[in-house]
ROMIVO-562157 format. One record per residue: y, x, z negated of N, C-alpha, C in turn. Coordinates in steps of 0.2 Angstrom, whole numbers, padded with zeros to 4 digits, always signed. Last residue first. Layout:
% residues N
YXZYXZYXZ;...
***
This chain:
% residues 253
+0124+0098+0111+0117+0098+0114+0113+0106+0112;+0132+0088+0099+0130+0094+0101+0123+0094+0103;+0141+0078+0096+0134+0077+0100+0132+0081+0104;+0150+0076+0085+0153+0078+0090+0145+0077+0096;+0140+0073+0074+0145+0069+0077+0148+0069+0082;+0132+0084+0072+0130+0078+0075+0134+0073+0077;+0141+0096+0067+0139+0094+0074+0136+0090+0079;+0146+0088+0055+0152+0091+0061+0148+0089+0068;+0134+0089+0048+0137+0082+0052+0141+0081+0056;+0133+0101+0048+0128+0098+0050+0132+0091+0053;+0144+0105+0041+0144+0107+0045+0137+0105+0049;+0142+0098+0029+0149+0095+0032+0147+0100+0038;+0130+0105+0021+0130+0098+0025+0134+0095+0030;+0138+0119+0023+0131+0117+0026+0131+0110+0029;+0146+0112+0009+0147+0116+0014+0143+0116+0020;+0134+0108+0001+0142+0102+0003+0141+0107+0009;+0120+0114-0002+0126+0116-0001+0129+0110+0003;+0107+0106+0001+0110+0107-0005+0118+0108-0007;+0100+0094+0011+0104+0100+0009+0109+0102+0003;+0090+0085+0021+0092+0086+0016+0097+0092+0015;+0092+0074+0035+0092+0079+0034+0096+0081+0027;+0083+0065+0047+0084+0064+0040+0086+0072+0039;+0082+0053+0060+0083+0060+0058+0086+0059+0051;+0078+0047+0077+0082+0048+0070+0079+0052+0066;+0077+0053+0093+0073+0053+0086+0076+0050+0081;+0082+0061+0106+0082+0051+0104+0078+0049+0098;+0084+0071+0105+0077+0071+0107+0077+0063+0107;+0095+0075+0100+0096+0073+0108+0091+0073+0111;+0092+0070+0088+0096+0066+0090+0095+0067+0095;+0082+0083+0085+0081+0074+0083+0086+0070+0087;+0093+0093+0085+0089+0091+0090+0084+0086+0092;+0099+0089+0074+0102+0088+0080+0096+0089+0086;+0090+0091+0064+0091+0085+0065+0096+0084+0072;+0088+0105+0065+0084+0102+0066+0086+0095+0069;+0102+0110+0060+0098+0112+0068+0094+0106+0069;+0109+0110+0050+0107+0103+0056+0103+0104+0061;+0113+0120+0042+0117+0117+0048+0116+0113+0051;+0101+0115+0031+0107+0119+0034+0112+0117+0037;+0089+0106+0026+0092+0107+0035+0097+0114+0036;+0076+0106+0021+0082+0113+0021+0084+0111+0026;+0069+0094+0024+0072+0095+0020+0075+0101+0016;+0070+0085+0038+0071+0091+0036+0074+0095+0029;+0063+0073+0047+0064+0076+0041+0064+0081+0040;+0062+0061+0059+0062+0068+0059+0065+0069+0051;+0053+0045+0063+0060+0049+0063+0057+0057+0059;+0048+0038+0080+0047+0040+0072+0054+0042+0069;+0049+0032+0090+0050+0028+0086+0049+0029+0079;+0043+0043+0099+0049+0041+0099+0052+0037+0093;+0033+0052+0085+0033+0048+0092+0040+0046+0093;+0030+0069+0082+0036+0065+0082+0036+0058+0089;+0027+0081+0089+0024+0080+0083+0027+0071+0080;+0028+0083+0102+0023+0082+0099+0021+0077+0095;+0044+0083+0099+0041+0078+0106+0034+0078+0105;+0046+0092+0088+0048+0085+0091+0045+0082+0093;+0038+0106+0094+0035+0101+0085+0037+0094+0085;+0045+0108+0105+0040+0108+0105+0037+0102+0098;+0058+0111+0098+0060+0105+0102+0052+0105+0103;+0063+0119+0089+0062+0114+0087+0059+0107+0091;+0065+0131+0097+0061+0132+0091+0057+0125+0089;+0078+0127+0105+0072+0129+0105+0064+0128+0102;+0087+0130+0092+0086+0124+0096+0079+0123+0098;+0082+0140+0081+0085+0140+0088+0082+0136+0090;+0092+0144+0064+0083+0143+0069+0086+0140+0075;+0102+0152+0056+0100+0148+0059+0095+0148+0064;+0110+0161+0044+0102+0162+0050+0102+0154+0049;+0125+0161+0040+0117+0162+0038+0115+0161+0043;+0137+0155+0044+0138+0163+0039+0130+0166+0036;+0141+0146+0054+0137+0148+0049+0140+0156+0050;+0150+0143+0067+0153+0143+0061+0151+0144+0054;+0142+0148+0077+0147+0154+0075+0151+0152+0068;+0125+0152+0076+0128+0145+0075+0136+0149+0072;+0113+0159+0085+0118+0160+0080+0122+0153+0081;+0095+0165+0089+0100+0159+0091+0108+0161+0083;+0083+0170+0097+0086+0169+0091+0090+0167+0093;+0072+0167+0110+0077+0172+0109+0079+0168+0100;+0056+0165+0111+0062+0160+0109+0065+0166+0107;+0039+0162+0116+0043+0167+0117+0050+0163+0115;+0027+0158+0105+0031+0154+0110+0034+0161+0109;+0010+0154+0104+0012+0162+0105+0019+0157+0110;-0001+0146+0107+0002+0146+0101+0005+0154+0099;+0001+0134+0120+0000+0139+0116+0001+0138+0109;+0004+0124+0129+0008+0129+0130+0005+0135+0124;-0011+0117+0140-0005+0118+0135-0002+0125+0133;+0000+0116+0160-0006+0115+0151-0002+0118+0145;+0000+0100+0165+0004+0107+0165-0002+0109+0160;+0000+0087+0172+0006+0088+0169+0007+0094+0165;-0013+0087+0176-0008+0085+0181-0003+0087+0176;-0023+0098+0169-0021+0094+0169-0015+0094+0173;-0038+0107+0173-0032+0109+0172-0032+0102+0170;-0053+0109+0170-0050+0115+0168-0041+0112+0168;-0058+0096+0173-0061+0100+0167-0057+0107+0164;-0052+0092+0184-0049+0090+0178-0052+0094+0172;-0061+0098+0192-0055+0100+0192-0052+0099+0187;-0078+0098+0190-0074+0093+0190-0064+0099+0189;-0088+0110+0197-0086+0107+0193-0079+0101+0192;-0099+0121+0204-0094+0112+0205-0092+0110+0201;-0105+0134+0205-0098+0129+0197-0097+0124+0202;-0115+0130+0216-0113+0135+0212-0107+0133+0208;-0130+0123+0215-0124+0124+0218-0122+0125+0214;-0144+0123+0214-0142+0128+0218-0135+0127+0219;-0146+0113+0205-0149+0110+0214-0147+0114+0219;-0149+0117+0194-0155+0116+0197-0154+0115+0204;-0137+0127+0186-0137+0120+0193-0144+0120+0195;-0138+0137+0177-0135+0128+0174-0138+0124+0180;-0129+0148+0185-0133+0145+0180-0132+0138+0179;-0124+0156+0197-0125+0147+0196-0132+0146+0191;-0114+0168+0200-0116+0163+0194-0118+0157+0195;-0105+0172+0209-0112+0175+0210-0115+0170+0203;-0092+0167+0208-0097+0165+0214-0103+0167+0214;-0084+0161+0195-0088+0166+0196-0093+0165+0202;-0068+0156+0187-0076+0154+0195-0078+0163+0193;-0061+0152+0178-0065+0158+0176-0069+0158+0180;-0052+0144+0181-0050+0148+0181-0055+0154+0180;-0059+0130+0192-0062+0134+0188-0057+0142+0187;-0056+0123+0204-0053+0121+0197-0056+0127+0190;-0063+0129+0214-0065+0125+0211-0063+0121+0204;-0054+0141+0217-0061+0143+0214-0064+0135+0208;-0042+0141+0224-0049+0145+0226-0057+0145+0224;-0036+0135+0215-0036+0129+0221-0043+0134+0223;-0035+0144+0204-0037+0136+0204-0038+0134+0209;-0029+0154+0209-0034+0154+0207-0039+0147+0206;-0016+0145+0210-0020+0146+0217-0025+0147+0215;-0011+0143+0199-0014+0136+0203-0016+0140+0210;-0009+0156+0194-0014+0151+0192-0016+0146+0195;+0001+0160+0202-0004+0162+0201-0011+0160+0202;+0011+0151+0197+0010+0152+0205+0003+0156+0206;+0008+0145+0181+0011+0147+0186+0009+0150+0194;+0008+0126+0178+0006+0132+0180+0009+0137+0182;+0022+0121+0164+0018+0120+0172+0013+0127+0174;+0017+0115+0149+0020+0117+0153+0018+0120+0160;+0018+0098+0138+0015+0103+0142+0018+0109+0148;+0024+0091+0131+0027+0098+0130+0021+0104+0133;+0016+0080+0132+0024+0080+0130+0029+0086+0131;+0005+0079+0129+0008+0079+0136+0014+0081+0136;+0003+0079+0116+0003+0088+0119+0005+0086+0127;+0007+0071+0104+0007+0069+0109+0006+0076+0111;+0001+0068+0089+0001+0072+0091+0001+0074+0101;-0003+0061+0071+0000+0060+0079+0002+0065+0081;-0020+0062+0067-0013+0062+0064-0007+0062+0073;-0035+0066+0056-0030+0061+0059-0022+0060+0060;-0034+0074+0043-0035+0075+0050-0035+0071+0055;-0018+0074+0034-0023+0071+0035-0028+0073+0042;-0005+0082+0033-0008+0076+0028-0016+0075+0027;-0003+0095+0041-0008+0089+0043-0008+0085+0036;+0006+0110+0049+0001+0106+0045+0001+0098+0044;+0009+0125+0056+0008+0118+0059+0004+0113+0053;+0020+0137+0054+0012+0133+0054+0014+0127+0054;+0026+0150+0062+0028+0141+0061+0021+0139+0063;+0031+0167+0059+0027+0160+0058+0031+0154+0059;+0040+0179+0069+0040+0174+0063+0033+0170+0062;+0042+0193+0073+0039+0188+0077+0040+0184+0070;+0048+0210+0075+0051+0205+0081+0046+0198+0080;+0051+0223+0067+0047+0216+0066+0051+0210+0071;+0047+0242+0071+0052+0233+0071+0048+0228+0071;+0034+0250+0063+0039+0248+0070+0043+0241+0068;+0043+0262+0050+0037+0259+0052+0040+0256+0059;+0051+0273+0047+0043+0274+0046+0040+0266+0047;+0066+0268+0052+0062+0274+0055+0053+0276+0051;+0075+0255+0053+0069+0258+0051+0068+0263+0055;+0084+0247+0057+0088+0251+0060+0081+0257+0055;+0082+0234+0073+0080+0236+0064+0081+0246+0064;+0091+0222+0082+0085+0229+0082+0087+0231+0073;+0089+0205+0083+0094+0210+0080+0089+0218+0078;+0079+0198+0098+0082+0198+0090+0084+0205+0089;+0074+0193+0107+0080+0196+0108+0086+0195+0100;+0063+0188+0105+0061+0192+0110+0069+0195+0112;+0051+0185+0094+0058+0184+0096+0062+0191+0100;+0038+0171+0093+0041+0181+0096+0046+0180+0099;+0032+0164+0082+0037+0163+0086+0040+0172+0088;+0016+0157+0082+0018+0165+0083+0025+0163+0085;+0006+0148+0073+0012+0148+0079+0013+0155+0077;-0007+0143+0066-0001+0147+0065+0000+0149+0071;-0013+0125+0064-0010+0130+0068-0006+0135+0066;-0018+0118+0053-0021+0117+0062-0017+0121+0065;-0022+0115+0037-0018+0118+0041-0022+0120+0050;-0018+0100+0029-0026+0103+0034-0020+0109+0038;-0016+0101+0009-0012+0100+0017-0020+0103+0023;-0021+0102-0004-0021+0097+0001-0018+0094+0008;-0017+0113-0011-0012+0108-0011-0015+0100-0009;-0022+0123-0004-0025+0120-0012-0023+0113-0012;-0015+0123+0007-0022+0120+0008-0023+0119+0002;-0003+0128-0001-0003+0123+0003-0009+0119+0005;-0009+0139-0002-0007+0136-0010-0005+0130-0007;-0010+0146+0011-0017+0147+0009-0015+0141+0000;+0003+0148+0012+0001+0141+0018-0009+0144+0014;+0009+0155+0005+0011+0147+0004+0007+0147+0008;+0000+0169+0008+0001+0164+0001+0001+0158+0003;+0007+0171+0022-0001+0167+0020-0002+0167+0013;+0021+0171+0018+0020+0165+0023+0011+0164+0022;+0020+0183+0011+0021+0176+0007+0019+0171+0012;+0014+0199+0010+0012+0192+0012+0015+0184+0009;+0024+0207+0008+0022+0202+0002+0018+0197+0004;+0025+0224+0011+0023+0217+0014+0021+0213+0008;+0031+0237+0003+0026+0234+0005+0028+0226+0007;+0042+0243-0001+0042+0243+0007+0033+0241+0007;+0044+0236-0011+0042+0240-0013+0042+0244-0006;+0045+0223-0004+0046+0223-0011+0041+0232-0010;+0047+0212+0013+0048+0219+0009+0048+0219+0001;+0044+0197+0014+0051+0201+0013+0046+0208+0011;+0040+0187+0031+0040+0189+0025+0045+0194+0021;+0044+0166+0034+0043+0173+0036+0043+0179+0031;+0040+0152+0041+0043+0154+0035+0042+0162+0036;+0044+0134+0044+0043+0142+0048+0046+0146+0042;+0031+0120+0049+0034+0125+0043+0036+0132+0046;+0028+0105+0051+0030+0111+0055+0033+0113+0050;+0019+0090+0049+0022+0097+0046+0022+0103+0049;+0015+0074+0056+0015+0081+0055+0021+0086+0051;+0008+0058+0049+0014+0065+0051+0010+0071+0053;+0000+0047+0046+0000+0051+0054+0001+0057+0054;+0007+0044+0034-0001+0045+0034-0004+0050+0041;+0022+0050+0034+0017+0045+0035+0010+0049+0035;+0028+0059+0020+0027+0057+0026+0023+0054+0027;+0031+0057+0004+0034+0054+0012+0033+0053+0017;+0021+0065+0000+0021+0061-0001+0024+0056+0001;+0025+0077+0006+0018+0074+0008+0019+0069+0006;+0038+0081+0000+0035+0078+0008+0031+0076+0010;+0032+0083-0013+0037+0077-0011+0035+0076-0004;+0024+0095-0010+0018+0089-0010+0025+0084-0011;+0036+0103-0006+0032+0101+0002+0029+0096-0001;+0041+0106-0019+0046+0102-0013+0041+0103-0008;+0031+0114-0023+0034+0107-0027+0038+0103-0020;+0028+0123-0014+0025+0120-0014+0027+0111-0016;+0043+0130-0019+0042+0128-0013+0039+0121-0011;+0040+0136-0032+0045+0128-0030+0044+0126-0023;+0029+0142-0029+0030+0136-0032+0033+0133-0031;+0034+0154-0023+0029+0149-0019+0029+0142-0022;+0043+0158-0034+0045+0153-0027+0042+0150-0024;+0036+0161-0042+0040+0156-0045+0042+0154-0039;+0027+0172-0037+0025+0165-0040+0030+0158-0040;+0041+0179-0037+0037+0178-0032+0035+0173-0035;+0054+0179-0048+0047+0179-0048+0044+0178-0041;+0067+0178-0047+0065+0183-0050+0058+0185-0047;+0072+0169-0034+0068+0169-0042+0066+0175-0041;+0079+0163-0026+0081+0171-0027+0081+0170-0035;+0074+0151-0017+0076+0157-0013+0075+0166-0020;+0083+0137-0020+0076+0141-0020+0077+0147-0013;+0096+0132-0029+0093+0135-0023+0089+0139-0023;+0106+0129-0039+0098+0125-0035+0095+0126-0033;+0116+0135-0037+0113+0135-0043+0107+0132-0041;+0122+0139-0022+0120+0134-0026+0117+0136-0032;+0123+0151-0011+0129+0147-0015+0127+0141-0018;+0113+0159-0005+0117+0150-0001+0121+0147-0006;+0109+0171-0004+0112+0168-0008+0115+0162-0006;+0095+0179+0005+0101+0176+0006+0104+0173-0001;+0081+0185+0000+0084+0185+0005+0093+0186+0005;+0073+0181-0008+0075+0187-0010+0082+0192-0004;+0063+0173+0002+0063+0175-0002+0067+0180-0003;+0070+0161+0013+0068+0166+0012+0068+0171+0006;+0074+0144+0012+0075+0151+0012+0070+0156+0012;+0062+0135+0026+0066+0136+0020+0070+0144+0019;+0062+0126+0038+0064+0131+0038+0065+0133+0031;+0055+0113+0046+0058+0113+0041+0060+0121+0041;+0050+0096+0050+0051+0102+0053+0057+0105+0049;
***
Protein backbone atom coordinates (compact mmCIF):
# COMPACT_ATOMS: atom_id res chain seq x y z
CA UNK A 1 0.00 0.00 0.00
CA UNK A 2 1.77 2.71 -1.42
CA UNK A 3 1.51 6.43 -2.28
CA UNK A 4 4.27 7.76 -4.48
CA UNK A 5 5.14 11.45 -5.32
CA UNK A 6 3.37 13.17 -7.58
CA UNK A 7 4.77 14.32 -10.62
CA UNK A 8 6.00 17.77 -10.86
CA UNK A 9 4.43 18.24 -7.59
CA UNK A 10 6.38 18.66 -4.49
CA UNK A 11 10.28 18.68 -3.73
CA UNK A 12 10.87 16.27 -0.62
CA UNK A 13 14.30 17.36 -0.22
CA UNK A 14 16.47 14.52 -1.66
CA UNK A 15 18.55 14.21 -4.64
CA UNK A 16 16.87 10.73 -4.98
CA UNK A 17 13.59 11.57 -5.35
CA UNK A 18 11.23 10.62 -7.87
CA UNK A 19 8.98 13.01 -8.46
CA UNK A 20 10.61 16.12 -10.44
CA UNK A 21 12.13 14.61 -13.81
CA UNK A 22 12.12 16.85 -16.36
CA UNK A 23 10.61 14.09 -18.37
CA UNK A 24 7.19 12.47 -17.91
CA UNK A 25 8.65 9.16 -19.40
CA UNK A 26 11.38 9.39 -17.15
CA UNK A 27 8.90 9.28 -14.09
CA UNK A 28 6.63 6.48 -15.19
CA UNK A 29 9.87 4.73 -15.44
CA UNK A 30 11.39 5.16 -12.24
CA UNK A 31 8.26 4.43 -10.85
CA UNK A 32 7.64 1.37 -12.68
CA UNK A 33 11.49 0.48 -11.68
CA UNK A 34 10.53 0.61 -8.11
CA UNK A 35 7.09 -1.44 -8.34
CA UNK A 36 8.77 -4.58 -10.64
CA UNK A 37 11.41 -4.46 -7.06
CA UNK A 38 7.97 -4.92 -5.36
CA UNK A 39 6.86 -7.52 -7.41
CA UNK A 40 9.67 -9.17 -6.95
CA UNK A 41 9.20 -9.09 -2.94
CA UNK A 42 5.90 -9.71 -2.71
CA UNK A 43 4.43 -12.90 -2.13
CA UNK A 44 3.20 -14.94 -4.80
CA UNK A 45 -0.55 -14.19 -3.05
CA UNK A 46 0.16 -10.27 -2.38
CA UNK A 47 -1.64 -7.49 -3.32
CA UNK A 48 -0.82 -3.97 -4.55
CA UNK A 49 -2.75 -0.95 -3.62
CA UNK A 50 -1.45 2.05 -5.57
CA UNK A 51 -2.83 5.61 -5.19
CA UNK A 52 -1.49 7.99 -7.63
CA UNK A 53 -3.16 11.13 -9.16
CA UNK A 54 -2.80 13.49 -12.16
CA UNK A 55 -0.82 17.03 -12.83
CA UNK A 56 -1.76 19.79 -15.36
CA UNK A 57 1.10 20.58 -18.20
CA UNK A 58 -0.21 23.01 -20.31
CA UNK A 59 -3.70 23.01 -18.43
CA UNK A 60 -4.00 19.78 -20.22
CA UNK A 61 -4.40 16.57 -18.20
CA UNK A 62 -1.39 14.14 -18.52
CA UNK A 63 -3.19 11.09 -17.85
CA UNK A 64 -0.41 9.55 -15.70
CA UNK A 65 -2.29 7.48 -13.26
CA UNK A 66 -3.54 5.45 -16.75
CA UNK A 67 -0.08 5.45 -18.32
CA UNK A 68 1.41 3.83 -15.07
CA UNK A 69 -1.20 1.43 -14.57
CA UNK A 70 -1.55 0.55 -18.58
CA UNK A 71 3.12 0.17 -18.30
CA UNK A 72 2.35 -1.77 -15.15
CA UNK A 73 0.20 -4.35 -17.11
CA UNK A 74 3.20 -4.45 -19.68
CA UNK A 75 5.16 -4.89 -16.70
CA UNK A 76 3.14 -7.98 -15.87
CA UNK A 77 0.95 -6.81 -12.93
CA UNK A 78 -3.26 -8.13 -13.34
CA UNK A 79 -4.84 -4.85 -12.76
CA UNK A 80 -8.52 -5.74 -10.77
CA UNK A 81 -9.51 -2.49 -9.60
CA UNK A 82 -9.57 1.26 -10.20
CA UNK A 83 -10.92 2.69 -6.73
CA UNK A 84 -12.30 5.95 -6.95
CA UNK A 85 -11.24 7.71 -3.65
CA UNK A 86 -13.84 10.96 -3.63
CA UNK A 87 -12.63 13.44 -1.35
CA UNK A 88 -15.43 14.85 -0.08
CA UNK A 89 -13.74 17.54 2.12
CA UNK A 90 -10.83 18.57 0.26
CA UNK A 91 -9.09 22.06 -0.18
CA UNK A 92 -11.52 24.05 -2.72
CA UNK A 93 -9.48 25.10 -6.16
CA UNK A 94 -9.25 28.49 -6.77
CA UNK A 95 -9.86 27.58 -11.00
CA UNK A 96 -12.40 29.53 -12.92
CA UNK A 97 -12.45 27.43 -16.69
CA UNK A 98 -12.79 24.19 -15.59
CA UNK A 99 -14.65 22.37 -12.37
CA UNK A 100 -12.72 21.27 -9.01
CA UNK A 101 -11.01 18.01 -9.00
CA UNK A 102 -12.26 16.32 -5.81
CA UNK A 103 -11.35 12.17 -6.58
CA UNK A 104 -8.02 10.25 -6.68
CA UNK A 105 -7.16 6.70 -7.86
CA UNK A 106 -6.18 3.72 -5.85
CA UNK A 107 -5.66 0.60 -8.34
CA UNK A 108 -5.62 -2.34 -7.07
CA UNK A 109 -3.09 -4.82 -8.41
CA UNK A 110 -2.18 -8.66 -8.59
CA UNK A 111 1.27 -10.52 -9.15
CA UNK A 112 -0.75 -13.09 -10.20
CA UNK A 113 -4.50 -14.13 -10.42
CA UNK A 114 -4.58 -16.10 -7.61
CA UNK A 115 -4.11 -14.07 -4.71
CA UNK A 116 -5.24 -13.21 -0.90
CA UNK A 117 -8.09 -11.28 -0.49
CA UNK A 118 -10.46 -11.52 2.55
CA UNK A 119 -13.70 -9.08 1.40
CA UNK A 120 -15.61 -10.36 4.83
CA UNK A 121 -13.26 -8.16 6.40
CA UNK A 122 -14.41 -4.88 5.14
CA UNK A 123 -17.82 -5.59 4.44
CA UNK A 124 -20.17 -3.04 5.14
CA UNK A 125 -23.72 -3.12 6.70
CA UNK A 126 -27.01 -2.64 4.81
CA UNK A 127 -28.75 0.36 4.83
CA UNK A 128 -32.25 0.61 6.43
CA UNK A 129 -33.65 0.86 3.12
CA UNK A 130 -32.08 -1.90 1.70
CA UNK A 131 -32.76 -4.68 4.09
CA UNK A 132 -36.36 -3.93 4.09
CA UNK A 133 -36.35 -3.96 0.21
CA UNK A 134 -34.90 -7.14 0.98
CA UNK A 135 -37.13 -8.62 3.55
CA UNK A 136 -40.06 -7.57 0.85
CA UNK A 137 -38.96 -8.96 -1.96
CA UNK A 138 -37.41 -12.24 -1.32
CA UNK A 139 -33.89 -11.35 -0.84
CA UNK A 140 -34.00 -10.03 -4.20
CA UNK A 141 -33.09 -6.22 -4.50
CA UNK A 142 -34.00 -6.18 -8.00
CA UNK A 143 -37.87 -8.50 -7.12
CA UNK A 144 -39.98 -7.80 -9.77
CA UNK A 145 -43.66 -9.36 -9.07
CA UNK A 146 -44.91 -9.39 -12.50
CA UNK A 147 -41.66 -11.42 -13.75
CA UNK A 148 -41.49 -15.23 -13.59
CA UNK A 149 -39.51 -15.99 -16.30
CA UNK A 150 -37.35 -18.88 -15.83
CA UNK A 151 -39.94 -20.73 -13.31
CA UNK A 152 -41.82 -23.55 -15.15
CA UNK A 153 -43.82 -24.36 -11.82
CA UNK A 154 -45.12 -20.62 -11.92
CA UNK A 155 -43.40 -19.28 -8.94
CA UNK A 156 -42.32 -16.09 -9.12
CA UNK A 157 -38.20 -15.14 -8.00
CA UNK A 158 -38.00 -17.56 -5.14
CA UNK A 159 -34.83 -17.29 -4.96
CA UNK A 160 -32.30 -18.19 -2.11
CA UNK A 161 -31.62 -14.90 0.16
CA UNK A 162 -28.04 -15.63 0.19
CA UNK A 163 -28.02 -15.09 -3.45
CA UNK A 164 -28.27 -11.47 -3.09
CA UNK A 165 -26.99 -10.49 0.49
CA UNK A 166 -24.46 -11.71 2.89
CA UNK A 167 -24.68 -11.85 6.91
CA UNK A 168 -21.82 -9.69 7.41
CA UNK A 169 -22.81 -6.72 5.08
CA UNK A 170 -21.90 -6.25 1.39
CA UNK A 171 -19.43 -5.25 -0.50
CA UNK A 172 -18.24 -1.92 -0.09
CA UNK A 173 -17.38 -0.89 -3.73
CA UNK A 174 -15.21 0.76 -5.67
CA UNK A 175 -16.37 4.39 -5.06
CA UNK A 176 -14.93 5.25 -1.20
CA UNK A 177 -16.17 8.43 0.22
CA UNK A 178 -12.76 9.69 2.59
CA UNK A 179 -12.35 13.26 3.74
CA UNK A 180 -8.46 14.18 3.32
CA UNK A 181 -6.41 14.06 6.30
CA UNK A 182 -3.25 16.41 7.51
CA UNK A 183 -0.45 15.30 9.73
CA UNK A 184 0.51 18.82 11.74
CA UNK A 185 4.01 17.90 12.04
CA UNK A 186 4.28 17.31 7.87
CA UNK A 187 4.86 20.04 5.66
CA UNK A 188 3.50 17.59 2.62
CA UNK A 189 0.31 15.60 1.81
CA UNK A 190 -0.38 12.90 3.76
CA UNK A 191 -2.98 10.00 2.76
CA UNK A 192 -5.79 9.33 5.34
CA UNK A 193 -5.79 6.76 7.75
CA UNK A 194 -9.01 5.70 6.30
CA UNK A 195 -7.69 5.27 2.94
CA UNK A 196 -5.58 2.49 4.14
CA UNK A 197 -7.56 0.49 6.39
CA UNK A 198 -9.91 -1.36 3.42
CA UNK A 199 -6.57 -2.50 1.27
CA UNK A 200 -5.27 -3.95 5.00
CA UNK A 201 -7.76 -6.13 6.23
CA UNK A 202 -8.47 -7.36 2.53
CA UNK A 203 -5.46 -7.28 1.06
CA UNK A 204 -3.14 -8.42 4.01
CA UNK A 205 -3.97 -11.69 6.13
CA UNK A 206 -3.17 -11.17 9.84
CA UNK A 207 0.06 -13.05 9.69
CA UNK A 208 1.19 -10.99 6.66
CA UNK A 209 3.12 -7.93 6.66
CA UNK A 210 2.59 -4.65 4.96
CA UNK A 211 5.00 -2.69 2.60
CA UNK A 212 5.35 0.70 1.78
CA UNK A 213 7.74 1.78 -0.06
CA UNK A 214 7.03 5.72 -0.08
CA UNK A 215 6.10 5.64 3.38
CA UNK A 216 6.59 9.38 4.47
CA UNK A 217 5.24 9.92 7.51
CA UNK A 218 4.19 6.30 8.18
CA UNK A 219 0.65 6.53 7.56
CA UNK A 220 0.58 3.42 6.06
CA UNK A 221 2.61 1.46 8.47
CA UNK A 222 0.79 2.94 11.42
CA UNK A 223 -2.23 1.67 10.29
CA UNK A 224 -0.30 -1.81 9.82
CA UNK A 225 0.31 -1.55 13.51
CA UNK A 226 -3.16 -0.80 14.95
CA UNK A 227 -4.37 -3.22 12.20
CA UNK A 228 -2.05 -5.93 14.24
CA UNK A 229 0.08 -6.28 10.89
CA UNK A 230 3.77 -5.76 10.80
CA UNK A 231 4.90 -3.46 8.56
CA UNK A 232 7.75 -2.39 6.52
CA UNK A 233 8.38 1.09 5.57
CA UNK A 234 10.73 2.52 3.04
CA UNK A 235 11.78 6.46 2.82
CA UNK A 236 14.19 8.39 1.53
CA UNK A 237 14.19 11.67 3.45
CA UNK A 238 15.92 11.05 7.41
CA UNK A 239 13.33 13.75 8.21
CA UNK A 240 10.01 11.84 7.17
CA UNK A 241 11.48 8.73 8.46
CA UNK A 242 12.05 10.22 12.24
CA UNK A 243 8.56 11.33 11.96
CA UNK A 244 7.08 7.90 10.95
CA UNK A 245 8.82 6.28 13.86
CA UNK A 246 7.91 9.24 16.27
CA UNK A 247 4.41 8.09 15.41
CA UNK A 248 4.75 4.50 15.75
CA UNK A 249 6.19 4.58 18.85
CA UNK A 250 4.07 6.74 20.61
CA UNK A 251 0.97 4.31 19.16
CA UNK A 252 -0.69 6.58 17.22
CA UNK A 253 -4.26 5.42 16.37
Amino acid sequence: MTSPPYYQMKDYGHDAQIGLEEDLEEYLNDLCDVFDELKRVLKENGVFFLNIDDTYYRKSLQMIPEKLALELKERGWTLRNKIIWHKNACMPESVKDRFSHKWEYLFMFTPNRQYEFDLDTVREAYSEATKKRLSQNNGNPNFNPEDDRGHANGEKNQVEVNQFTHEKGKNPGDVWTIPTAKYCKAHFAVYPKRLCEKPIKAGCPEDGVVLDPFAGAGTTCVVAQNLGREYIGIELNPEFADLARERLSCGEV
